[in-house]
N, C-alpha and C positions, 0 to 999 in steps of 0.2 A: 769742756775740759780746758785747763787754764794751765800753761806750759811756762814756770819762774824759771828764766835761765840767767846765771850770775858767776861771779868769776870771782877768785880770788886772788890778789900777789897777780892776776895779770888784765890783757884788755882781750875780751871778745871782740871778733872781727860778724859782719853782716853775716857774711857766706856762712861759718860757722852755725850762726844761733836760725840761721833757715831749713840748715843741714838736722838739726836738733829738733828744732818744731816740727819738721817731716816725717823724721821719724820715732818721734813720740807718738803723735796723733795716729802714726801707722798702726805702733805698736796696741795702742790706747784703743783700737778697734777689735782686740782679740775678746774684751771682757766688756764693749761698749763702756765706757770708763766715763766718768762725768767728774771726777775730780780734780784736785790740784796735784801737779806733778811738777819736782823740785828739782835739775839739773844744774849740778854745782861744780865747774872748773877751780883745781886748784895748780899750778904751778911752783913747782919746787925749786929754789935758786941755789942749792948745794949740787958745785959741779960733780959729785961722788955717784949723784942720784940720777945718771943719765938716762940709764933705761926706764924709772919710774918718775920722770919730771915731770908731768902731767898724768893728774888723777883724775878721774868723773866721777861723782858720784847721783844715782838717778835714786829720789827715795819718791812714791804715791802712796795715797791710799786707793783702792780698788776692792769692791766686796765688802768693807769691812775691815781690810787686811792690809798692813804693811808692806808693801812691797819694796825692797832695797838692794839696790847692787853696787856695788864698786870697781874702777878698773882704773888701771896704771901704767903709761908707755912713754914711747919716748916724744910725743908729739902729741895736742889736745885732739885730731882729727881721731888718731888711732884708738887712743884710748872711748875716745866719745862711742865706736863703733863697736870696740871690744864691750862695752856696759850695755850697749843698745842692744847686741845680741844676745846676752845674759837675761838682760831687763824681760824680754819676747820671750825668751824660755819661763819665768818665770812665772809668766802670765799664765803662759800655757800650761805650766803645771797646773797652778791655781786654779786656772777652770776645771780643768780635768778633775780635781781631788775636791770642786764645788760640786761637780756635776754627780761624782761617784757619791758622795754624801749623799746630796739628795735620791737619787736611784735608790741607796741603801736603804732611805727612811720610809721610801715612796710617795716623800714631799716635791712637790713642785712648783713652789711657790720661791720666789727669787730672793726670799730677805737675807741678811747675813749680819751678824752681829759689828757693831759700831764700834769700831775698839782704837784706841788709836794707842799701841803698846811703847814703853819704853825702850829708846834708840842711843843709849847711851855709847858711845865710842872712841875717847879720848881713854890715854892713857893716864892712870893714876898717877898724882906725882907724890914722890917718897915722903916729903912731909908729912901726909896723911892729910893736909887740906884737902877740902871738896872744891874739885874745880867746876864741877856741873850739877848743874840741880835741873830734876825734869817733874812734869806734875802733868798727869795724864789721865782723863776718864776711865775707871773701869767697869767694863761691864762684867757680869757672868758669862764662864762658860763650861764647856766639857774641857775634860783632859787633853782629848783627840783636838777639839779646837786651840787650846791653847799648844799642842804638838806644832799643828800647822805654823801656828802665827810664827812661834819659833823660828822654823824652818825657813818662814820666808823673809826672816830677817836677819837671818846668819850669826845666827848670836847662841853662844853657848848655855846659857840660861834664860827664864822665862815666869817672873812675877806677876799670879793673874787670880782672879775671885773664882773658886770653886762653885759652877755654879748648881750641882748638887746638892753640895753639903754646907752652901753660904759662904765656907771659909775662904782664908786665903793662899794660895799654893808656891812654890817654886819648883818651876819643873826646868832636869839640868841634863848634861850631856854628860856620863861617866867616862871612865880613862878607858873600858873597856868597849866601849862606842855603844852602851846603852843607853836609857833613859833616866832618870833618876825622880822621885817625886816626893817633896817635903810638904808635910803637913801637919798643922798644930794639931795638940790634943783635943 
């Protein structure tokens, strides 16, 4: 496992980025993890944004799966801490809802689809320019799996290959807190 840690708008100190690798690699033991994992400080220099002037953000892949969390405080320690314990939960779901999958199927075999999903997260801006372009493998899959990936990427929508019916899907989060699922003719 390969732990990129980098900053933005500020300077990482030693103690920090050891505090980080610790408890990555801690974390990274929940799902034996062999991946790369991305820790990204940003510091915000608008005196308005006190309480959120340091963000972390931790995104892996793990399983197959995107794993991403965010957190915001007033100091890069706190925040680092506030993501780390998010991060660990997530994991922890993650197994849990790998583990249940497989029980349900009566598969015990540890593969998991390679998908590395769209992460787009910048705000649009009004001109209507594209400020980001992302271009990412798709594989097939179920509905339920593309629920998952969703989920573990906090994102209210979900563009993914049907991998029943070949096609391709968007599965979205309605106002009414359900599911939503679009698919071509």
């Amino acid at each position: 496992m390969s732990v990129r840690i980098h900053g933005r708008n500020m300077h990482l100190e030693d103690e920090l980025k050891r505090l980080v690798e610790d408890k990555i690699e801690r974390a990274s033991r929940i799902l034996d993890g062999d991946g790369d994992v991305d820790v990204e400080f940003t510091e915000h220099t608008n005196p308005r944004q006190s309480d959120g002037r340091y963000e972390v953000e931790i995104t892996s892949v793990v399983a197959g799966h995107v794993v991403r969390v965010e957190s915001a405080a007033f100091d890069a320690r706190t925040a680092f801490e506030t993501a780390s314990d998010r991060y660990e939960r997530q994991l922890r779901r993650l197994k849990e809802r790998l583990v249940d999958r497989r029980r349900a199927r009566g598969n015990h075999d540890n593969k998991a689809l390679n998908t590395v999903p769209e992460q787009d997260e910048e705000e649009p801006d009004r001109t209507n320019a594209i400020v980001r372009e992302k271009r990412f493998a798709m594989k097939p899959m179920t509905v339920e799996e593309a629920v998952l990936q969703m989920e573990m990427l906090g994102h209210d929508f979900f563009f993914f290959l049907d991998g029943e019916s070949g096609k391709y899907a968007v599965l979205y989060h309605r106002r009414d807190g359900n599911l939503g699922l679009i698919e071509p003719e």
